[in-house]
matplotlib code that plots the C-alpha trace (Angstrom):
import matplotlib.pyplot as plt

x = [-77.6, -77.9, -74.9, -76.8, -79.6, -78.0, -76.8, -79.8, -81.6, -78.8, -79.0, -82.7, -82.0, -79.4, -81.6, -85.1, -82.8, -81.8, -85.7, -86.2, -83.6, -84.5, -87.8, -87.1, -84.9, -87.1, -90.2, -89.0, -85.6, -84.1, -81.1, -80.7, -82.2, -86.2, -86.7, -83.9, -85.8, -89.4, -87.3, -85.2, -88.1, -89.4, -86.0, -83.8, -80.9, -80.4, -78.5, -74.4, -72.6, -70.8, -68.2, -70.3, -73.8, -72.0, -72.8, -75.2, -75.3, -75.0, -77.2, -80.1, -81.2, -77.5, -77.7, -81.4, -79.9, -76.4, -78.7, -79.6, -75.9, -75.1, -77.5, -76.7, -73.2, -74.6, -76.6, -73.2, -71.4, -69.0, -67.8, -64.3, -65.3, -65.3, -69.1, -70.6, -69.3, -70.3, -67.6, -67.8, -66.4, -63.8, -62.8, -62.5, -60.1, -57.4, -57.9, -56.9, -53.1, -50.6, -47.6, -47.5, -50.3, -51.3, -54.9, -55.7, -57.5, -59.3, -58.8, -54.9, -53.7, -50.3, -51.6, -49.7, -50.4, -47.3, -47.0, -44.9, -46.1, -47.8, -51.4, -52.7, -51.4, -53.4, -55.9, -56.2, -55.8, -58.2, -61.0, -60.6, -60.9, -64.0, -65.5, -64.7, -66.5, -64.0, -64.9, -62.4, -59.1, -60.2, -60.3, -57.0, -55.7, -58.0, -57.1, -53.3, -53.8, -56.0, -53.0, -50.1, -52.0, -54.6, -55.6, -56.4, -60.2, -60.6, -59.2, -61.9, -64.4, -64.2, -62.9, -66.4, -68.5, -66.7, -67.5, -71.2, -71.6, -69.9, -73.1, -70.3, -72.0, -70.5, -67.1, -68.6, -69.7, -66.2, -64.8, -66.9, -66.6, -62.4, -63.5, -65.6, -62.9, -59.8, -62.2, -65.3, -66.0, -66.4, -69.7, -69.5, -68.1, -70.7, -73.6, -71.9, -71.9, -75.2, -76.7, -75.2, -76.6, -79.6, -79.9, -78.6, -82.2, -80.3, -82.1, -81.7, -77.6, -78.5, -80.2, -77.7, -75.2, -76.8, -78.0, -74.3, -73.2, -76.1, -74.6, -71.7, -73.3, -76.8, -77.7, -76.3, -79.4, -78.6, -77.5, -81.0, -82.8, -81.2, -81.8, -85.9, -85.4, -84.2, -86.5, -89.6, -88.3, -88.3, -92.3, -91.3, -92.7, -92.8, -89.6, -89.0, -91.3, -88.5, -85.7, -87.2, -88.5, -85.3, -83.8, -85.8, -88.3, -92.1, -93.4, -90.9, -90.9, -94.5, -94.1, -92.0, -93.1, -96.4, -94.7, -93.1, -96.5, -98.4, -94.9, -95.8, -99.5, -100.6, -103.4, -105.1, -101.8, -100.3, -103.2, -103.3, -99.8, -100.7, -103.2, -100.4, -98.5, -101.4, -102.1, -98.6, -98.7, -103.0, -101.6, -98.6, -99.3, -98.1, -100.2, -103.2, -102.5, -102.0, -104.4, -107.0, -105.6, -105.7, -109.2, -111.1, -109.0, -110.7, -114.1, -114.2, -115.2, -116.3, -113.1, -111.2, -113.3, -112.3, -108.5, -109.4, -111.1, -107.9, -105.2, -106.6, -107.6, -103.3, -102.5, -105.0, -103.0, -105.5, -103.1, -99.9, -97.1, -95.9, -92.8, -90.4, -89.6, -86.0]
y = [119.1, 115.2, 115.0, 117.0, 114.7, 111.8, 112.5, 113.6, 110.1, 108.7, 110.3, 109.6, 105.9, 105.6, 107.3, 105.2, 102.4, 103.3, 104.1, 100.6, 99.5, 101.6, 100.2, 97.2, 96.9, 98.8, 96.8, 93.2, 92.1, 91.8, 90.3, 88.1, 84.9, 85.4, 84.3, 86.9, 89.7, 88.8, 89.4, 92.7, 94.1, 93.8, 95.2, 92.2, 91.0, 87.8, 85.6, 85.6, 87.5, 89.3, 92.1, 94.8, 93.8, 95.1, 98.8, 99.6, 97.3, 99.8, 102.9, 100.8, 103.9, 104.5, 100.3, 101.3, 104.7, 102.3, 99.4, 101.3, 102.2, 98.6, 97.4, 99.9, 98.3, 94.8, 95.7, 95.9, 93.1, 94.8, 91.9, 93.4, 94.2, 90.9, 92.4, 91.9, 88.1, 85.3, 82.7, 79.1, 75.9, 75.7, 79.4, 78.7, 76.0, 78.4, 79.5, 76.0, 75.4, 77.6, 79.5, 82.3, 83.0, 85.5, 86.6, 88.9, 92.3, 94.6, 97.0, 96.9, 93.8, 93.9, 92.6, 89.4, 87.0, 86.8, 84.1, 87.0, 88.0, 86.5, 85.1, 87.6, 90.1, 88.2, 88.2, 91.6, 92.4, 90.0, 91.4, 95.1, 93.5, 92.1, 94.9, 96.8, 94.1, 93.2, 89.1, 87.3, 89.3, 88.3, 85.0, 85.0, 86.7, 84.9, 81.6, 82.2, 82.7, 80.1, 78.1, 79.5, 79.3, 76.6, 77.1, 80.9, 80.2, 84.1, 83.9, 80.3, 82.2, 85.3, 82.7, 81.1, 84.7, 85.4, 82.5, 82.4, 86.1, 84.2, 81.8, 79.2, 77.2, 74.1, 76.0, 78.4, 75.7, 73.7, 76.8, 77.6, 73.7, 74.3, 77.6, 75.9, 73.0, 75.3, 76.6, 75.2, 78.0, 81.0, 81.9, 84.1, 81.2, 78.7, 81.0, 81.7, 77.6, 76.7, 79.8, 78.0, 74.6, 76.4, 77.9, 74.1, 72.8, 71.0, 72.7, 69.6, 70.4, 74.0, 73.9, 72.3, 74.9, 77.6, 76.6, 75.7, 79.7, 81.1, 79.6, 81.5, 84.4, 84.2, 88.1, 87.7, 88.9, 87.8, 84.0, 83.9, 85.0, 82.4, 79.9, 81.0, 80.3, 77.1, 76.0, 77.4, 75.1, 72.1, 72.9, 74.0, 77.3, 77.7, 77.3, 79.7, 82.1, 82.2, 82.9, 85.6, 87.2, 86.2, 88.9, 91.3, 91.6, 90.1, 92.6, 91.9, 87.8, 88.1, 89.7, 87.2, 84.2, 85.5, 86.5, 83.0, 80.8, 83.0, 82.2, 78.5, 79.1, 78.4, 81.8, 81.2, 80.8, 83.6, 85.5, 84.4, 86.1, 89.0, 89.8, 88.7, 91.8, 94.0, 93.3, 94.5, 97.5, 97.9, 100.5, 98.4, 99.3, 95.7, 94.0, 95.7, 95.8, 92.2, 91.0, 93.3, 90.9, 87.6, 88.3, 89.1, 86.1, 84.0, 85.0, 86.8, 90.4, 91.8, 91.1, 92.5, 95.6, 96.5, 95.9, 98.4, 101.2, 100.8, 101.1, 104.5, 105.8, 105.4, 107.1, 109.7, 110.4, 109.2, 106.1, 106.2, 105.6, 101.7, 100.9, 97.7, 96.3, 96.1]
z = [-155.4, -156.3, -153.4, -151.1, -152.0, -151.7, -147.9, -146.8, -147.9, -146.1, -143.1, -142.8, -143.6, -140.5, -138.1, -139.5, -138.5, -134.8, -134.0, -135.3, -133.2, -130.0, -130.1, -130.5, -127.3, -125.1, -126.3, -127.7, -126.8, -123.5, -122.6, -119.7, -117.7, -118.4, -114.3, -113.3, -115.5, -113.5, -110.2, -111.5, -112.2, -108.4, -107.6, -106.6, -107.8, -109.0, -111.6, -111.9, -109.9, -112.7, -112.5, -113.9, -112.1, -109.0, -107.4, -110.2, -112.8, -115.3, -116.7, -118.3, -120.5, -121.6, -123.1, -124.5, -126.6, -127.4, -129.0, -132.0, -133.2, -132.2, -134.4, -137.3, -137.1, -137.1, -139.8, -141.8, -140.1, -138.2, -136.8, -135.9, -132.4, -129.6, -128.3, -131.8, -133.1, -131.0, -130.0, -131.6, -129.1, -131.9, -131.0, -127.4, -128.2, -128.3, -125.1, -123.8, -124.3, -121.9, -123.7, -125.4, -128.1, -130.3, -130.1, -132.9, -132.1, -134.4, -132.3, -132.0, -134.6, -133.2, -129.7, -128.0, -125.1, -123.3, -120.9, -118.7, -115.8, -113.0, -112.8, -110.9, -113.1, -115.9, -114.2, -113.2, -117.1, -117.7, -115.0, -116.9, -119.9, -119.1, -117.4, -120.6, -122.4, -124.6, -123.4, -126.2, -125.1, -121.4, -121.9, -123.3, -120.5, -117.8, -119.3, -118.7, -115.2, -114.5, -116.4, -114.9, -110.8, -111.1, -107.5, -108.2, -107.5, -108.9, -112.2, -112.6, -111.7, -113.8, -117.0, -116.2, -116.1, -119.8, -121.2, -119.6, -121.7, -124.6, -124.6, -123.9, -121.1, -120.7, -120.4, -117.9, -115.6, -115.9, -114.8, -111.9, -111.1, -110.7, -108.4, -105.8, -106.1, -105.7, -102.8, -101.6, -98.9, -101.5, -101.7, -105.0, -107.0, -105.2, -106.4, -109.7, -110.0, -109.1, -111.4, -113.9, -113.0, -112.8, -116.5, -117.9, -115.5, -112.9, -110.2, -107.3, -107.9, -108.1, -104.8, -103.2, -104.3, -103.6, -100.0, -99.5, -100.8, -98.4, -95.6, -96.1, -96.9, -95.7, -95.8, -99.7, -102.1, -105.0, -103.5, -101.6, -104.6, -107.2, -104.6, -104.6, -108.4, -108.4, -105.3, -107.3, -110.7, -108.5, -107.0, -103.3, -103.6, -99.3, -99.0, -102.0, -100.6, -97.6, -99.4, -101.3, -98.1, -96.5, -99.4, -100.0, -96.8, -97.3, -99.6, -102.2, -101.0, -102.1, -105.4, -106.5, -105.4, -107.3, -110.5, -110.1, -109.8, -113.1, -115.0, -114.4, -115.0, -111.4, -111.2, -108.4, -106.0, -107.8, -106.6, -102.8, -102.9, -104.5, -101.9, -99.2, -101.0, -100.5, -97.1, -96.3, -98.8, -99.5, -101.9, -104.0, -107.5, -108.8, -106.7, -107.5, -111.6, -111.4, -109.5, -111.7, -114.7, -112.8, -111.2, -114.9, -116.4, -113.8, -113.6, -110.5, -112.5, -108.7, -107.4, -110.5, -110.4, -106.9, -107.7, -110.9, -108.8, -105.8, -108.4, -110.1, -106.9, -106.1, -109.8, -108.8, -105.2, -102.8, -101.8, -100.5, -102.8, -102.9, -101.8, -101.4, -98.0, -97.6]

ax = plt.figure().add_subplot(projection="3d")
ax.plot(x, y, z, "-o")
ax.set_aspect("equal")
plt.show()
């Protein structure tokens, strides 16, 4: 009985931690750039061009029901898995010298970098690797290719997107910087580059970067959206304007550029693009909400009435349903 007891309380403990957890994610934390999160959520993609952001991105409610058992395990320090430790500049050192090196593996202890093998089969193990998210065992592998082929521009620029999700910055940007130097005309590694120049708040190199990686690719969304980014950080919020539009189409230029200005405080041009959104979509339900909020935080209460009584006239199905301009 006291067994039986004893499981139960138990039991009841681990799953009164994973609704902590799962609130928690879906409520407080979120991962990622906090300027790439205002644009996802208008439905463009921005930020690093990262093996598995592409087709998809991944099932967003499958990482929400995951956080809670990854926090249970946290919670007990299971720090034998590479997704739940976090990789010192002294750990990375390892990664540095070429030859063969043993990289130890909770997962299979017995595991060895061999310097066998061609760098493009490295770094072929080491794109898997990182798509399984298993980032220490592919920079091992990524950092033999890039050592054994210093001109493969792809094995740079993956070694920079692993050591980017490692939190390892100033190693993700020297890595990009060998990309775009083993080949200036890529636009991926270009964008990947001046991201990453972005999030360390060089935004003039950033720009340049980026304008440089849209020229290449200049129907590329997520290039033309970092570039809106960075142009917005350093005050030219026309020209980011364009390159949002330029992504996404005018309704979703507009969104953005808004979300942008109330990020950096600046209401009352937030709200001129708002109502830019709603004359191409009278019925966009972002628009409306926010400008509801921006008009009552201002003082006009007439205004924000009107954006009230449009918005619940939509939930109620006498407006058409909003939709982004591709």
């Amino acid at each position: 009985m006291n067994k039986r007891r004893i499981i139960a309380v138990l039991i009841a403990f681990v799953l009164t931690i994973a609704a902590t957890a799962m609130w928690s994610a879906a409520t407080v934390e979120r991962e990622g750039d906090p300027d790439v999160n205002v644009l996802e959520d208008s439905g463009s993609d921005a930020g690093t061009e990262a093996p598995e952001q592409k087709k998809g991105g991944g099932n967003k409610i499958v990482k929400v029901l995951a956080a809670p058992f990854k926090a249970f395990g946290s919670l007990f320090k299971r720090n034998n898995d590479g997704k739940f430790q976090r990789m010192s500049e002294k750990d990375a050192e390892k990664f540095q010298s070429v030859g063969v090196e043993r990289v130890d593996d909770g997962r299979n202890p017995e595991r060895k970098l061999s310097a066998s093998g061609s760098a493009k089969e490295h770094m072929e193990i080491g794109r898997q690797l990182l798509l399984s998210g298993q980032i220490n065992e592919a920079i091992s592998e990524l950092s033999m290719a890039a050592s054994l082929d210093s001109k493969l521009t792809e094995a740079h620029n993956l070694l920079g997107v692993a050591y980017d999700q490692k939190g390892l910055v100033d190693r993700a940007k020297a890595s990009y910087e060998k990309a775009v130097k083993s080949d200036s005309d890529d636009p991926e590694t270009l964008n990947n580059l001046g991201f990453s120049l972005y999030k360390a708040g060089n935004y003039r190199a950033a720009v340049d970067r980026l304008k440089r990686a849209a020229k290449l690719a200049p129907t590329d969304e997520r290039i033309l959206n970092n570039l809106g980014l960075a142009l917005c950080r350093l005050g030219k919020f026309d020209d980011a304007y364009k390159s949002f539009a330029r992504a996404g189409g005018p309704l979703t230029g507009n969104l953005n550029i808004a979300k942008m200005l109330e990020r950096f405080g600046r209401e009352d041009d937030a709200i001129k693009y708002y109502e830019d959104a709603r004359k191409i979509d009278p019925n966009n339900s972002i628009a409306l909400r926010r400008l509801a909020d921006l008009y009552q935080r201002v003082g006009k209460t007439a205004e924000a009435e009107e954006a009230r009584v449009a918005l619940a006239a939509r939930s109620n199905g006498n407006g058409s349903v909003a939709t982004m301009e591709r």
